[in-house]
PyMOL commands that place a pseudoatom at each C-alpha (Angstrom):
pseudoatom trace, name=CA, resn=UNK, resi=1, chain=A, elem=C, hetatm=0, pos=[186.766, -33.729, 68.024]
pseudoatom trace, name=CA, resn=UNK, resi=2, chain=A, elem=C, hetatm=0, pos=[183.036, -34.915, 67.852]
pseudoatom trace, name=CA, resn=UNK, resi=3, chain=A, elem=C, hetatm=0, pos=[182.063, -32.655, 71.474]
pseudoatom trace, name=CA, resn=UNK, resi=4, chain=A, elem=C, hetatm=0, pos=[183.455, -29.750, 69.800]
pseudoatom trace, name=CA, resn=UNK, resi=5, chain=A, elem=C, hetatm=0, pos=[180.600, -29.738, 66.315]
pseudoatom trace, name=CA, resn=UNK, resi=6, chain=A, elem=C, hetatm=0, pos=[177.767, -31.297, 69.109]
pseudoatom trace, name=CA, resn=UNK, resi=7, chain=A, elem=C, hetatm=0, pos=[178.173, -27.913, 70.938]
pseudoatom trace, name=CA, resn=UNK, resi=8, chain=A, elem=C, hetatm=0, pos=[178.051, -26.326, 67.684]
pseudoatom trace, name=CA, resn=UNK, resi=9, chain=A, elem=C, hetatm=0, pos=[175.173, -27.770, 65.958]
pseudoatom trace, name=CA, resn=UNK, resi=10, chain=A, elem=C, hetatm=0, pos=[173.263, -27.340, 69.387]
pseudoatom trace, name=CA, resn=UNK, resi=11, chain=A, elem=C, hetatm=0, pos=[173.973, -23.986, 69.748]
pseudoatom trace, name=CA, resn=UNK, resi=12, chain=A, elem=C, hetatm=0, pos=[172.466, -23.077, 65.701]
pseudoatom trace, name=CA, resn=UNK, resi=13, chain=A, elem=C, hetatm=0, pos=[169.838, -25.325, 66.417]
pseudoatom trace, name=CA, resn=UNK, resi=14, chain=A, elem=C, hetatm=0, pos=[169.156, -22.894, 69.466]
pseudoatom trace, name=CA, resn=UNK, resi=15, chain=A, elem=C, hetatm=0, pos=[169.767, -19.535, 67.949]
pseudoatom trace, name=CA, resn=UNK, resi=16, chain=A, elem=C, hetatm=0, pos=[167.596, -21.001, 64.518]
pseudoatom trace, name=CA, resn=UNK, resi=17, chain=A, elem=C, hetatm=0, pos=[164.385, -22.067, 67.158]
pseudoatom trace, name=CA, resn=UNK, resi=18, chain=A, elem=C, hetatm=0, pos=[164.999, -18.476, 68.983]
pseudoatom trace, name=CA, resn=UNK, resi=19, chain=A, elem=C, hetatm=0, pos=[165.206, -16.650, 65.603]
pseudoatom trace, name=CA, resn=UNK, resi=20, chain=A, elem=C, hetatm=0, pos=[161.819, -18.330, 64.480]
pseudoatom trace, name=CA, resn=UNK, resi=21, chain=A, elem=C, hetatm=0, pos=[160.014, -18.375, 67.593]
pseudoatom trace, name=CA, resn=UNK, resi=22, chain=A, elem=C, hetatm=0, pos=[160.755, -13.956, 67.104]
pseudoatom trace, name=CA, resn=UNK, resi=23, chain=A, elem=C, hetatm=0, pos=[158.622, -14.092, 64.260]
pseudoatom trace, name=CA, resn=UNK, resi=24, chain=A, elem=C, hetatm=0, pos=[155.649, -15.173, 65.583]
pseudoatom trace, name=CA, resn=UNK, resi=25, chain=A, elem=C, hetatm=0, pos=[152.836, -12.615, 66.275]
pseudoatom trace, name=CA, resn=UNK, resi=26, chain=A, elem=C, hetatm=0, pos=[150.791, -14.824, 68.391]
pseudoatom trace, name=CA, resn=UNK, resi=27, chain=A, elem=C, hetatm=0, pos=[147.524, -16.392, 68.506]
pseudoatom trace, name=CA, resn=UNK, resi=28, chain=A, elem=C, hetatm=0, pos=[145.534, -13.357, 69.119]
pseudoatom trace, name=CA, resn=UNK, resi=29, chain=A, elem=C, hetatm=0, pos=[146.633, -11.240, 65.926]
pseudoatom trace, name=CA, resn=UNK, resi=30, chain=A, elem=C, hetatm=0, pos=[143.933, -9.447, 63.586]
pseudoatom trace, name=CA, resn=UNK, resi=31, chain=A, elem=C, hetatm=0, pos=[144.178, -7.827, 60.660]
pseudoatom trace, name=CA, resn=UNK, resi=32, chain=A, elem=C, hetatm=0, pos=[143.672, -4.139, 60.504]
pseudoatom trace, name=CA, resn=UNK, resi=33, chain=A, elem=C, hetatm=0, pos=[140.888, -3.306, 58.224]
pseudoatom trace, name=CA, resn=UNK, resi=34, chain=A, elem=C, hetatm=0, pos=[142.172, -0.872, 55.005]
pseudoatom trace, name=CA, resn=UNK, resi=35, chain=A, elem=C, hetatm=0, pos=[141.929, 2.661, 55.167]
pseudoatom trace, name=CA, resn=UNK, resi=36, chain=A, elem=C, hetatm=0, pos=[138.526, 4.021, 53.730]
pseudoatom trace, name=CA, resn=UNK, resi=37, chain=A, elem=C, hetatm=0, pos=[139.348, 6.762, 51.653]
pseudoatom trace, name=CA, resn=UNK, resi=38, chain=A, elem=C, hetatm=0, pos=[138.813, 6.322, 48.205]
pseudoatom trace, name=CA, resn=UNK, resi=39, chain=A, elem=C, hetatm=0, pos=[141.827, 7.895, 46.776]
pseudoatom trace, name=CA, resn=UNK, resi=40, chain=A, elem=C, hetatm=0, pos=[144.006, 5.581, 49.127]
pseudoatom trace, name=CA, resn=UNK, resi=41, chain=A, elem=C, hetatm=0, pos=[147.150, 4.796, 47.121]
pseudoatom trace, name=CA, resn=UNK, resi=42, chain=A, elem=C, hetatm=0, pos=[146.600, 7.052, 44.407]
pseudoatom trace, name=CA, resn=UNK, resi=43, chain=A, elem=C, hetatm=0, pos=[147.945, 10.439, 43.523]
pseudoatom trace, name=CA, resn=UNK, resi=44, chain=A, elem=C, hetatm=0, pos=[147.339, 13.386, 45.424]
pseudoatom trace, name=CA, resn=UNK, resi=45, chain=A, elem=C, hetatm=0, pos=[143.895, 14.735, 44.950]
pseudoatom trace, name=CA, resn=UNK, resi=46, chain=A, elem=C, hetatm=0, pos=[145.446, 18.753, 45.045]
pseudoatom trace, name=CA, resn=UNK, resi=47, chain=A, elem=C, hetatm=0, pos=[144.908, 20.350, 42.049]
pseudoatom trace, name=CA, resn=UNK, resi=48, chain=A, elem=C, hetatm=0, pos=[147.919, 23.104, 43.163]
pseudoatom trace, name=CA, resn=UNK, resi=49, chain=A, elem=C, hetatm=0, pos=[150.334, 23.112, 45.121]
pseudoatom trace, name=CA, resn=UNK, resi=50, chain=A, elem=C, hetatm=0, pos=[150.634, 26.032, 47.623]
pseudoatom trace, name=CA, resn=UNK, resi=51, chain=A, elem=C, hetatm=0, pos=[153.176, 28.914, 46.302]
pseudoatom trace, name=CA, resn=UNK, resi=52, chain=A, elem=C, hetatm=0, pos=[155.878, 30.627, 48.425]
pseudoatom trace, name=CA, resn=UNK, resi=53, chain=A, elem=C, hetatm=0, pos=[158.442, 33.489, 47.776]
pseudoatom trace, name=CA, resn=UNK, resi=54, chain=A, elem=C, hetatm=0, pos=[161.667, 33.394, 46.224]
pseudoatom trace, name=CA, resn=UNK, resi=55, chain=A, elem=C, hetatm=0, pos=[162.406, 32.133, 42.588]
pseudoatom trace, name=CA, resn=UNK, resi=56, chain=A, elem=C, hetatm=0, pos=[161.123, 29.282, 41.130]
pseudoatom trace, name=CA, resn=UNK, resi=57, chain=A, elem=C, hetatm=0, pos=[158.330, 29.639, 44.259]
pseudoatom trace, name=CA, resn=UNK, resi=58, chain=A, elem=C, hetatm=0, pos=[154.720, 28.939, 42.064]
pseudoatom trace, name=CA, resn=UNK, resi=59, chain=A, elem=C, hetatm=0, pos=[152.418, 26.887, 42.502]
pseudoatom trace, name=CA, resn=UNK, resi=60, chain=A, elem=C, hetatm=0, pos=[153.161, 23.634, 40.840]
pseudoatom trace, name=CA, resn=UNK, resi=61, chain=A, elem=C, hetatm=0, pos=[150.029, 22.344, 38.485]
pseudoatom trace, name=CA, resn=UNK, resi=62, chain=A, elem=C, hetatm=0, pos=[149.131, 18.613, 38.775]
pseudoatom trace, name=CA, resn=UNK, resi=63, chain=A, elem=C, hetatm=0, pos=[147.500, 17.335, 35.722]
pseudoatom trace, name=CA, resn=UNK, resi=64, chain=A, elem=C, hetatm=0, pos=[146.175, 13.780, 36.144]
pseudoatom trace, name=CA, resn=UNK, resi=65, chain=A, elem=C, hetatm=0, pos=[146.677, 11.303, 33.381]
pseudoatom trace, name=CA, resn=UNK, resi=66, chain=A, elem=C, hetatm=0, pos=[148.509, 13.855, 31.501]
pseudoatom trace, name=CA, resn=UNK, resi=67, chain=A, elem=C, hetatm=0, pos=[151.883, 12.553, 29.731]
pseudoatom trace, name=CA, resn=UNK, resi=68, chain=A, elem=C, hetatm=0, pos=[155.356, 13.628, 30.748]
pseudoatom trace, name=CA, resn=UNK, resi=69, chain=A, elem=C, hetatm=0, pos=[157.112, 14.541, 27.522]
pseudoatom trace, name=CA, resn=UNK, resi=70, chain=A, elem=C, hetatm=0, pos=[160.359, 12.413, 26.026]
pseudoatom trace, name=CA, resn=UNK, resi=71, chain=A, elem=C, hetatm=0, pos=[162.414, 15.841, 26.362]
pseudoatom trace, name=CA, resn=UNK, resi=72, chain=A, elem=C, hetatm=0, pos=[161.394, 16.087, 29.936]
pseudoatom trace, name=CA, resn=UNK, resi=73, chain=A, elem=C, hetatm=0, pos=[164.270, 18.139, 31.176]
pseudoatom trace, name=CA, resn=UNK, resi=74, chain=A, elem=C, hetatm=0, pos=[163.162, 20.982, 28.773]
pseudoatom trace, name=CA, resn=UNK, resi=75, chain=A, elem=C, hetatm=0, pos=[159.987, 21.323, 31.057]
pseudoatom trace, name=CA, resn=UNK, resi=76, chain=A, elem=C, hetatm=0, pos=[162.578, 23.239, 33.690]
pseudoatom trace, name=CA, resn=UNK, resi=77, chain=A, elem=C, hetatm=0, pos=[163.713, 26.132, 31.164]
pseudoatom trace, name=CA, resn=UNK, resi=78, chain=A, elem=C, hetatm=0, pos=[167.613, 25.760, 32.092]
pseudoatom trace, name=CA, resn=UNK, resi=79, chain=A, elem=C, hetatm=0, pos=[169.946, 25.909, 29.164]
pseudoatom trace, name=CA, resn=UNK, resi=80, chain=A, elem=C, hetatm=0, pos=[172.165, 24.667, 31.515]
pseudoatom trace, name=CA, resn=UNK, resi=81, chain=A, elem=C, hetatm=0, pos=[170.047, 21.072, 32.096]
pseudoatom trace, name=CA, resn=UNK, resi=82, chain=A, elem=C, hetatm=0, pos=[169.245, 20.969, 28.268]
pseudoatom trace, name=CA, resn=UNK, resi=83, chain=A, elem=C, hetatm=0, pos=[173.090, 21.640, 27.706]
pseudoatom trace, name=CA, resn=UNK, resi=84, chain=A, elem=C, hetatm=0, pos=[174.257, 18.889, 29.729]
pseudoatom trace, name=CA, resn=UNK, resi=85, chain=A, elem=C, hetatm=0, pos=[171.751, 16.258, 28.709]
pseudoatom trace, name=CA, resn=UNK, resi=86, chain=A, elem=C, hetatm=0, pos=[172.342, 17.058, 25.432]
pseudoatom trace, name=CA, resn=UNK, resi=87, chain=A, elem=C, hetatm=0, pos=[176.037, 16.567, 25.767]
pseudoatom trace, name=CA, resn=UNK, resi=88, chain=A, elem=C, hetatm=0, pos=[175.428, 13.278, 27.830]
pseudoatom trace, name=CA, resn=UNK, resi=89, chain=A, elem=C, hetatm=0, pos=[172.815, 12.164, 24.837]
pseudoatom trace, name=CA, resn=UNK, resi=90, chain=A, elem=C, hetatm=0, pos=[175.823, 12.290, 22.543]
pseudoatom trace, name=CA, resn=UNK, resi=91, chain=A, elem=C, hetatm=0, pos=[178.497, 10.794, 24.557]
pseudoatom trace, name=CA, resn=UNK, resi=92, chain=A, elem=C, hetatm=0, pos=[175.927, 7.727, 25.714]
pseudoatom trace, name=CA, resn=UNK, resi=93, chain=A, elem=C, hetatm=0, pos=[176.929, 4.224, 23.451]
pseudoatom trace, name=CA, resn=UNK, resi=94, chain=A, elem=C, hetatm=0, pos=[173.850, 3.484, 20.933]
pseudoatom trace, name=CA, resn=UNK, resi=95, chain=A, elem=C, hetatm=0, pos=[172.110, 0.137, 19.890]
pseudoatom trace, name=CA, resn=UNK, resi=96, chain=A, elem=C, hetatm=0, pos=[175.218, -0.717, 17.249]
pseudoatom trace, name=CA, resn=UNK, resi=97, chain=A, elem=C, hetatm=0, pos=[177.797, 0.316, 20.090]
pseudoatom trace, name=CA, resn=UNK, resi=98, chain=A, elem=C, hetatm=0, pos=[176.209, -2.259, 22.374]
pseudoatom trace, name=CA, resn=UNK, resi=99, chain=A, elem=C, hetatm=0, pos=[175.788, -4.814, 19.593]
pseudoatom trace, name=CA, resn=UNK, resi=100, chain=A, elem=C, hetatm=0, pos=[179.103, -4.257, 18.585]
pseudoatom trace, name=CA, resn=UNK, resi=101, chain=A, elem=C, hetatm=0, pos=[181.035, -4.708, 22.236]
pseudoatom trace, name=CA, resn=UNK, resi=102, chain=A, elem=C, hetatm=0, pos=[178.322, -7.829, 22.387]
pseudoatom trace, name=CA, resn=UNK, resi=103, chain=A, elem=C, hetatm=0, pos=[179.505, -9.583, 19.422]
pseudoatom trace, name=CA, resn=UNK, resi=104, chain=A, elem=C, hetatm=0, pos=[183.247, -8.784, 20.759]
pseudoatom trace, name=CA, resn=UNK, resi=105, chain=A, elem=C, hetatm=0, pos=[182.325, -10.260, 23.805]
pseudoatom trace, name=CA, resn=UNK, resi=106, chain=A, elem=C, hetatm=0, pos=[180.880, -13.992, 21.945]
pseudoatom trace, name=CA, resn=UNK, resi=107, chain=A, elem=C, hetatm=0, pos=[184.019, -13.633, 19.794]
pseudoatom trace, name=CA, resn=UNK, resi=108, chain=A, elem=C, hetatm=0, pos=[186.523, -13.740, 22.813]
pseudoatom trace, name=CA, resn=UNK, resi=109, chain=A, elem=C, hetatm=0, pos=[184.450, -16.158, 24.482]
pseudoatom trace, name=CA, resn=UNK, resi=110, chain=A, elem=C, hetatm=0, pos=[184.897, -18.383, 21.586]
pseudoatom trace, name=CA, resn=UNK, resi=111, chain=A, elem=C, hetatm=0, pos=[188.194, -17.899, 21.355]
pseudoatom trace, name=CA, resn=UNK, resi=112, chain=A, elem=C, hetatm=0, pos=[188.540, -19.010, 24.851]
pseudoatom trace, name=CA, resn=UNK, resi=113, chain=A, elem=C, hetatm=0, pos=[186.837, -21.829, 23.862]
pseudoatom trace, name=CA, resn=UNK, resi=114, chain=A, elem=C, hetatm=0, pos=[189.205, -23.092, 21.964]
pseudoatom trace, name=CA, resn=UNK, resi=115, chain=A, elem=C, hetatm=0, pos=[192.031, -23.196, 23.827]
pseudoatom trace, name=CA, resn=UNK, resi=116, chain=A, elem=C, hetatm=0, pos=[190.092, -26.934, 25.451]
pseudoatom trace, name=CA, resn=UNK, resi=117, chain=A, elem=C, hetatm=0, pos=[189.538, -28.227, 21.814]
pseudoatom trace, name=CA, resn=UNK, resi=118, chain=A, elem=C, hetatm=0, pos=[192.719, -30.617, 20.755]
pseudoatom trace, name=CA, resn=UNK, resi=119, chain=A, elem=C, hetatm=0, pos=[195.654, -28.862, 18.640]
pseudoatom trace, name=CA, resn=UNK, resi=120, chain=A, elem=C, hetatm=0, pos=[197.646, -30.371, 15.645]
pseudoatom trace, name=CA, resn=UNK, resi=121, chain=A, elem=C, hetatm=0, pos=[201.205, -29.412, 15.228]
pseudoatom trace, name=CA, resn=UNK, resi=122, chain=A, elem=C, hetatm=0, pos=[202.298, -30.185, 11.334]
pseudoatom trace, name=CA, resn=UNK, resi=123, chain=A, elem=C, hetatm=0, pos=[205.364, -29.267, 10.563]
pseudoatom trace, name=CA, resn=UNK, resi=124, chain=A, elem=C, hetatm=0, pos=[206.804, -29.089, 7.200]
pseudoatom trace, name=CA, resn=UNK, resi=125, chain=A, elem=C, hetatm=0, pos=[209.990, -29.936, 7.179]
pseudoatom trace, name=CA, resn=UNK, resi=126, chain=A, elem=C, hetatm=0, pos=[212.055, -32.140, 4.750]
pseudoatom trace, name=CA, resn=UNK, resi=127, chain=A, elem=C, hetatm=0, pos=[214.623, -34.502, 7.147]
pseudoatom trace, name=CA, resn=UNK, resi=128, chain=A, elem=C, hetatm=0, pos=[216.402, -37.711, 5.606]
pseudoatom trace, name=CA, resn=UNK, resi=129, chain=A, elem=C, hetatm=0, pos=[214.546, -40.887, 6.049]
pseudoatom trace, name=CA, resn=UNK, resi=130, chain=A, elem=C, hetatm=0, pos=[216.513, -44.301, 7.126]
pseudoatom trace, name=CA, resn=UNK, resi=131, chain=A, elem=C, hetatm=0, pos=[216.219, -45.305, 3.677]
pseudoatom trace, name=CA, resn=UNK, resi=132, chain=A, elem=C, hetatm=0, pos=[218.185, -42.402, 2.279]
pseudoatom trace, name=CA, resn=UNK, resi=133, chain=A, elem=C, hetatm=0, pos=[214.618, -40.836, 0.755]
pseudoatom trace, name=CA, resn=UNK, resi=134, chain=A, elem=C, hetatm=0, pos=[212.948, -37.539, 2.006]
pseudoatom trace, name=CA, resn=UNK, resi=135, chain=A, elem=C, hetatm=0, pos=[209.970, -37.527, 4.136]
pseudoatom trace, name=CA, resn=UNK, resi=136, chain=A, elem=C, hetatm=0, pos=[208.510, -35.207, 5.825]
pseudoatom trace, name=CA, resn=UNK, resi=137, chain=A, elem=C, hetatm=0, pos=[208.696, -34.929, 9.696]
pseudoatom trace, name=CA, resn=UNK, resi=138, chain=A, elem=C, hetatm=0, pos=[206.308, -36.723, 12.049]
pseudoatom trace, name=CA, resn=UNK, resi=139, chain=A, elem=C, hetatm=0, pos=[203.077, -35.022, 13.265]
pseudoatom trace, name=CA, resn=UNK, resi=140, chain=A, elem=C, hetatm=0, pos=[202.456, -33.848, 16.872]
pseudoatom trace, name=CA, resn=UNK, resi=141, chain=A, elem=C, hetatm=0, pos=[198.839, -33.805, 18.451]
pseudoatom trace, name=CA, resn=UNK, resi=142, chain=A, elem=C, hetatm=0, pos=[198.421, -32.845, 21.809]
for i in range(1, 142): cmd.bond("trace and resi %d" % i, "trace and resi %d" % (i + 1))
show_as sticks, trace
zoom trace
């Protein structure tokens, strides 16, 4: 049973020193020195895009810095976009939605909770005692 895990372990332990021994770029690696443009990593320097035929083909503006509005989708003209994200913006759940299905969430948690604390059963029922008297019946705790 033992030759079985010894050809095992010996075999990861081979395929782990191969998989490491991949990684390795060797003694003679250097660095390649960072591109010298200025701009490098930036936005695009163009100040226009090129235009082309058909609809919707002009030159795109780039503004740098400049803000994209809240109501971005308005920025395309389409009643069609404004129609949808308005009907989206109206079905989406709000803050008290969330807080409210968040609050419903602790409330079943707790209640799951409390199916691990200890119960008392208490009945209260009248029975005849030994003596002839009435007591009530005896208590159950789980």
């Amino acid at each position: 049973m033992t030759r079985p895990l010894t050809v095992l372990s010996s075999m990861m332990a081979g395929a782990l020193a191969l998989g490491l021994a991949s990684c390795a770029v060797g003694p003679n690696f250097k660095r390649p020195a960072p591109p010298s443009a200025p701009d490098y990593g930036s936005a695009s320097s163009l100040a226009e895009t090129a235009a082309v035929a058909g609809p919707a083909g002009e030159a795109q503006r780039l503004v740098a810095g400049m803000d994209i509005p809240a109501q971005w989708w308005t920025v395309f003209g389409s009643p069609k976009l404004t129609r949808l994200v308005e009907q989206a913006l109206k079905a989406n759940a709000d803050l008290a939605a969330a807080r409210a299905a968040l609050r419903q969430a602790e409330e079943l948690h707790a209640a799951q909770r409390a199916s691990f604390l200890r119960r008392v059963f208490a009945p209260a029922e009248p029975r005849q005692c030994q003596e002839g008297t009435v007591c009530m019946a005896e208590q159950n705790v789980c």
